[in-house]
N, C-alpha and C positions, 0 to 999 in steps of 0.2 A: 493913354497915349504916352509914347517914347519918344524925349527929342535929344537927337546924339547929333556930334559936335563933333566932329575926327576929320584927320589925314591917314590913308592908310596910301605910302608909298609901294611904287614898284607892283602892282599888281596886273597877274596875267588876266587877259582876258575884259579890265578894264575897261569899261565902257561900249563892250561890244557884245555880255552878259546880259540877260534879263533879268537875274535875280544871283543878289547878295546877300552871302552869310556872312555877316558883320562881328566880330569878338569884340565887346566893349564894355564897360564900365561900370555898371550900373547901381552897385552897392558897395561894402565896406572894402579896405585892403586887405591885397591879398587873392587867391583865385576863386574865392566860394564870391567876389566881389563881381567877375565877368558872367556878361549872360552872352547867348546867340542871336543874335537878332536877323530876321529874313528883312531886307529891303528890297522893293523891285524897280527897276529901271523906269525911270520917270516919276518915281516918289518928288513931290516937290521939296527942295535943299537937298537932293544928289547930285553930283554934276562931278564930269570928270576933269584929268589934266592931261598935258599934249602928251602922243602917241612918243614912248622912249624910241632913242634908235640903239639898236642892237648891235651888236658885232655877230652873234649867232642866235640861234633859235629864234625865225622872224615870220613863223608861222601863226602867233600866235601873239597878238598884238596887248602890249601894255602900258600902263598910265595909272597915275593916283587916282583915287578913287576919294571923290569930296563929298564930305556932310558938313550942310551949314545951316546949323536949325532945321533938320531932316527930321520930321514927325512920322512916326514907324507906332501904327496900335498895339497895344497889348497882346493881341492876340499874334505878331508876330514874332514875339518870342519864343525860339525852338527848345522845348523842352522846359525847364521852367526856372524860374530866374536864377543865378547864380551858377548854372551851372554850365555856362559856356567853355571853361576852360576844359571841364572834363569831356564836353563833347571834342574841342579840339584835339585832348591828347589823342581818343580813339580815334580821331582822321589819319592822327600821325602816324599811329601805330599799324593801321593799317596800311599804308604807303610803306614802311618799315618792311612789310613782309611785301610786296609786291617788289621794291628792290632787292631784297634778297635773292629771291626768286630769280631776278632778271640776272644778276651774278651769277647764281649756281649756272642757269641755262649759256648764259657768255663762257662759261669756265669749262662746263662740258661740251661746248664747240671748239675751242681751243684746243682741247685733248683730244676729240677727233679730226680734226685738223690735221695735228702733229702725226696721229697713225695714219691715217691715213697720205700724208706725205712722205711717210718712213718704207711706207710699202713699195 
C-alpha cells in the first residue's frame, strides 16, 4: 500500500475523470525517484477543488485534484516504481508529434487558401 499526500493544481478534467495517473514521489531525488500511480475516483483521501473559471477553453471542466492520506495498493503502480517520469516523457513526446502534425496540416491550409484566392 501507497499513501500519497499531494496537490496537483490546474488539472483538466478534474474531478469529472474516473481514473488518475498520478506522478509522484516515491523514492530517492531526482527522476528515477517518481513512479506512476493509477488512482481511481472515489479512492478514499481523493477529493477535488472548486471548478476554475476560464476565460477560454470551457469544454472541459478543471480543479485541483487532492490526496490526503489517499492509500493507492501496490499493485497500482504503472510500470514499476521509479519509473514515472520516463513514462511521462513518452506522453509528452508523443503529444509533441501530434502538434506538429496539427501545424504542418494548419500551414498547408493556409497555402491553399492563398492559391486558391489568387485564382
Amino acid at each position: 500500500m501507497k499513501i500519497i499526500s499531494s496537490l496537483k493544481a490546474f488539472i483538466s478534467g478534474g474531478g469529472d475523470t474516473d481514473v488518475y495517473l498520478i506522478m509522484c514521489r516515491t523514492g530517492e531525488p531526482g527522476p528515477k525517484g517518481i513512479s506512476c500511480v493509477l488512482v481511481e475516483k472515489g479512492t478514499p483521501g481523493l477529493s477535488f477543488g472548486k471548478k476554475e473559471k476560464k476565460i477560454g477553453w470551457n469544454s472541459q471542466p478543471t480543479r485541483a485534484v487532492i490526496l490526503e492520506d489517499c492509500r493507492v495498493p501496490i499493485s497500482n503502480i504503472v510500470g514499476k516504481e521509479g519509473q514515472g517520469f520516463s513514462i511521462a516523457m513518452r506522453g509528452l513526446n508523443g503529444g509533441r508529434i501530434n502538434i506538429g502534425e496539427t501545424i504542418i496540416i494548419i500551414e498547408l491550409l493556409k497555402l491553399l487558401l492563398i492559391r486558391i484566392g489568387s485564382n
